[in-house]
C-alpha positions, -999 to +999 in steps of 0.1 A: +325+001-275+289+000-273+263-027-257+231-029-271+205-050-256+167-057-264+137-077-254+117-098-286+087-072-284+111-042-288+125-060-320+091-065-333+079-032-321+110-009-344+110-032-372+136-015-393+153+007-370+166-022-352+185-037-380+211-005-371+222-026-339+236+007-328+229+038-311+234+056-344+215+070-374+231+045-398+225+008-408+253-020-396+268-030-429+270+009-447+289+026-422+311+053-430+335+042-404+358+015-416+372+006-383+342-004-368+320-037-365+286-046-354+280-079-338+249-098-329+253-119-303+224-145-296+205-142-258+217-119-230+259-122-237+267-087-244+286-069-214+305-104-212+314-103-249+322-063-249+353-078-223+360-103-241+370-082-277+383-051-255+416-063-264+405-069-297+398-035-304+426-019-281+451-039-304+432-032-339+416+002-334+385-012-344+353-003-322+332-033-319+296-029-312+275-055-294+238-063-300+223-092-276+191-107-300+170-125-277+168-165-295+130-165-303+136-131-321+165-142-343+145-152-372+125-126-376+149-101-372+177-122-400+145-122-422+139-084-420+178-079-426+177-105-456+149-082-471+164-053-466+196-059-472+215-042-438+227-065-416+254-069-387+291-075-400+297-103-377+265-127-364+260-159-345+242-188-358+230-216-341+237-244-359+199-260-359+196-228-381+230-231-403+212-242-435+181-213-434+208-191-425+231-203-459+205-205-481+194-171-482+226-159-498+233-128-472+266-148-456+298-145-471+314-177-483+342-186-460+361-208-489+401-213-479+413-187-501+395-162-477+407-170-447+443-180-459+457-150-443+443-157-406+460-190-394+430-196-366+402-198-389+422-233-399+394-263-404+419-286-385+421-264-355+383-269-348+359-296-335+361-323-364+324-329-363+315-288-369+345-276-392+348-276-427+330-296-453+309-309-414+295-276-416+296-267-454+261-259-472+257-268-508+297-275-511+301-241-496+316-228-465+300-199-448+304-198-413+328-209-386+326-229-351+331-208-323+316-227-294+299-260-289+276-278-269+265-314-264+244-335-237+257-358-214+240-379-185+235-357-146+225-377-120+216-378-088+240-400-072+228-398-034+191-407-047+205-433-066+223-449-041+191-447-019+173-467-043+205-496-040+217-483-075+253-478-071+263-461-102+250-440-132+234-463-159+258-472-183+233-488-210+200-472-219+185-503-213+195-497-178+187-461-175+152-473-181+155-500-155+168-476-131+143-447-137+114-478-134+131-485-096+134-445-090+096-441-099+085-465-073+092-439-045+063-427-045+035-400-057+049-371-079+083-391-081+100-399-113+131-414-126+139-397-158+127-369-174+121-362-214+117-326-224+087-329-248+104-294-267+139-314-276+136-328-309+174-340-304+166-365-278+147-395-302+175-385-331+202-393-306+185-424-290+180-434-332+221-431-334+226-450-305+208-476-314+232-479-345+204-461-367+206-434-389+180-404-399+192-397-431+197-423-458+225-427-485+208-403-511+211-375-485+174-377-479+158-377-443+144-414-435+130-425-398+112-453-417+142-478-401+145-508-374+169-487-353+140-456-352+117-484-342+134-491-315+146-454-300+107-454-302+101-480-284+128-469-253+113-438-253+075-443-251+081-475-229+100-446-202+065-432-206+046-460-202+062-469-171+054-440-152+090-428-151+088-398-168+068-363-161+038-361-185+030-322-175+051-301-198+061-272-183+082-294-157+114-275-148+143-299-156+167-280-130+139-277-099+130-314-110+166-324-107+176-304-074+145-312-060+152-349-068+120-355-088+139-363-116+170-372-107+184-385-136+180-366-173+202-358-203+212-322-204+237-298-219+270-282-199+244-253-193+227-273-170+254-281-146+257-242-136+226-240-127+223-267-103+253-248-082+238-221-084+203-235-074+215-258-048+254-256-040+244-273-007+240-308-028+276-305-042+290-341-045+258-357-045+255-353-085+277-363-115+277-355-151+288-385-176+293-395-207+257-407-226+243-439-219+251-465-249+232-497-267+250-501-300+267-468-298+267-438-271+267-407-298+254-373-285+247-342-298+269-319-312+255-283-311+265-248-305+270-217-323+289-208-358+301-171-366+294-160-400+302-125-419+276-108-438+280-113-473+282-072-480+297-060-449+317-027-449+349-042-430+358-078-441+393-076-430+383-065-400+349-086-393+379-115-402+403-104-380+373-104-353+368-141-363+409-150-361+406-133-323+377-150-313+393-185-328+423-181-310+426-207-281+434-185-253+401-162-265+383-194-263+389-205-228+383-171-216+353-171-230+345-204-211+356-189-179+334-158-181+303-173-202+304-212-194+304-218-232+325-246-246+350-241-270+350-256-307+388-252-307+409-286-296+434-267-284+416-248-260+394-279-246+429-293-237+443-263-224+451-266-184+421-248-174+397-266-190+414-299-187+418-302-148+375-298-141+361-328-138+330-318-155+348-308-189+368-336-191+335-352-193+321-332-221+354-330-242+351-368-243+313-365-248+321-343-278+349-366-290+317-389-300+290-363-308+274-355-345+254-326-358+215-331-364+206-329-401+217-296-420+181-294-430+159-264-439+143-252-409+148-285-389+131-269-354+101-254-371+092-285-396+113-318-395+117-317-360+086-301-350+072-333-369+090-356-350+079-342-315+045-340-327+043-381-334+062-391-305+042-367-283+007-375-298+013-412-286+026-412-251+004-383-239-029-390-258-027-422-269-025-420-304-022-455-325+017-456-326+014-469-361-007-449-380+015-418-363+043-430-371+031-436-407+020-401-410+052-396-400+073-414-424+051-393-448+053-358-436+093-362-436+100-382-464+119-357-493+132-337-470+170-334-481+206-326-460+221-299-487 
């Protein structure tokens, strides 16, 4: 078992030679060894994931290699493998990148009949909102869940209760009541904070509101009341001085610091406030999303997919049985702090009896996927965040931006 790690400029730097993801003279994907696999793994995961599949490969014989691709040099190096042709047997997608990932052909299609044989790879077993024909691009199924992520509400309960608010807002129109009271403390104090890079936030906000961002012919569409009005809660955070304008303001320091003491995160987000500041244990909380006409969050995560012509399918299928099985799953909780995809393990014991997970299970029990759209971070998105961000920090007519906006999106299909 080998670990392979490297920074983005190294990637860049060996173009081709990378694509090996191994120590060795030969590409992933045309090994002459049939009992082995190469895996990439997305950010710094590796040594954790090499313990996770040592029984894996104690069991099976096969020798599982591990390559840790930094996420802002995942695209570039999937293009380069496209190109070429080599890629890893097993990879993780995000699932923001699901549909650029499908629609270049290089995954293997993951239809029933394929993974008949390995009873974890089951649709039912899995998240409702990620499995299946959830996940499916162009009718066709070509990865798998294998852990999830969603955002729920932290809050600073000791501020709050400082400020005579006596529980977490349960209403966004509270929430922006609340962060309005929390800003009044003073210079350089804030209530709430908005990360200007999450393109999610507005989308969920739009759900929320009862709204929806894609319309019945499958076609993106902010153009709607219920946008209008996510708009309108989140520029009027803005405009009441409860949110940081500067954008490289660090959610965690913010929130330890009690700058920001209330903001929508991911699970991530809770380990790093115990790390940061274990002295302000039981002076925080984590719960479920705020609602108006609905309290949806976000469903995201990671999928596993197979390259379309790896070397070892059985094997790179058996990998993807393991790593579906639920007692896999919570390990890989326990030693990583990801959350599992599989229902089974988010009601296994160990996951059920923490506080915090109980939270995001339920979160996740009401969360949806954003569009399945070509390149959603670098164009739809990237569109959205650049209207919404053009008004509340330099003023930009609302209208006409949004206009532009309506325009710039518009034709933009899911599938």
């Amino acid at each position: 078992m080998k670990s392979i790690r490297m920074a983005a400029p190294a990637l860049i730097a060996v173009g081709a030679l990378a694509l090996a993801g191994c120590t060795t003279s030969e590409p992933a994907g045309e090994t002459a060894d049939p009992g082995s696999l190469t895996v990439w793994i997305m950010g710094d995961s590796s040594e954790n994931f090499d313990a996770l599949v040592a029984p894996f490969e104690e069991e099976s014989g096969v020798d599982v290699e591990t390559v840790a691709v930094p996420w802002d040099a995942i695209d570039q190096k999937f293009t380069t493998a496209v190109a070429s042709g080599e890629g890893p047997d097993v990879l993780q997608i995000g699932v923001s990148k699901l549909r650029t990932f499908a629609d270049s052909g290089a995954l293997l299609e993951l239809g029933a009949d394929t993974v008949a044989d390995y009873p974890n790879l089951a649709a039912g077993n899995f998240l409702d909102g990620v499995a299946g024909e959830a996940t499916a691009i162009g009718g066709k199924v070509v990865s798998l869940p294998w852990v999830s992520d969603t955002r729920v509400l932290f809050t600073r309960t000791d501020i709050l209760a400082e400020a005579g608010i006596d529980a977490p807002p349960a209403t966004w129109e509270e929430l922006r009541a609340d962060a309005k009271t929390l800003a009044a403390r003073g210079d350089g104090q804030y209530g709430y904070y908005i990360p200007q890079w999450d393109s999610a936030l507005p989308v969920v906000m739009t759900w929320d509101q009862g709204g929806e961002i894609v319309d019945g012919d499958g076609m993106v569409d902010f153009d709607t009341p219920e946008f209008q009005q996510a708009v309108d809660l989140y520029t009027g955070l803005y405009a009441d001085g409860s949110v940081p304008t500067n954008s490289d303001f660090d959610q965690t320091q913010g929130f330890v610091s009690g700058a920001a003491p209330m903001l929508v995160s991911g699970p991530y987000l809770a380990g790093a406030i115990a790390d940061a500041a274990p002295e302000l244990e039981g002076k925080w909380t984590v719960t479920t999303l705020p609602t108006a006409a609905a309290g949806t969050s976000l469903l995201a995560g990671s999928n596993l997919g197979v390259w379309g012509s790896t070397k070892n399918e059985e094997g790179a299928l058996e990998l993807l049985d393991f790593l579906s099985a639920p007692e896999t799953q919570v390990s890989w909780f326990e030693s990583d702090g990801q959350l599992p995809t599989v229902k089974a393990a988010l009601s296994d014991p160990a996951l059920a009896a923490d506080p915090l997970v109980e939270v995001y299970s339920q979160q996740l029990a009401d969360a949806r996927l954003l569009p399945l759209v070509p390149n959603w971070d670098g164009e739809t998105g990237k569109a959205l965040l650049d209207a919404l961000n053009s008004i509340v920090l330099t003023g930009a007519d609302r209208d006409q931006t949004l206009d532009a906006l309506f325009q710039a999106t518009s034709g933009t299909s899911v599938n």
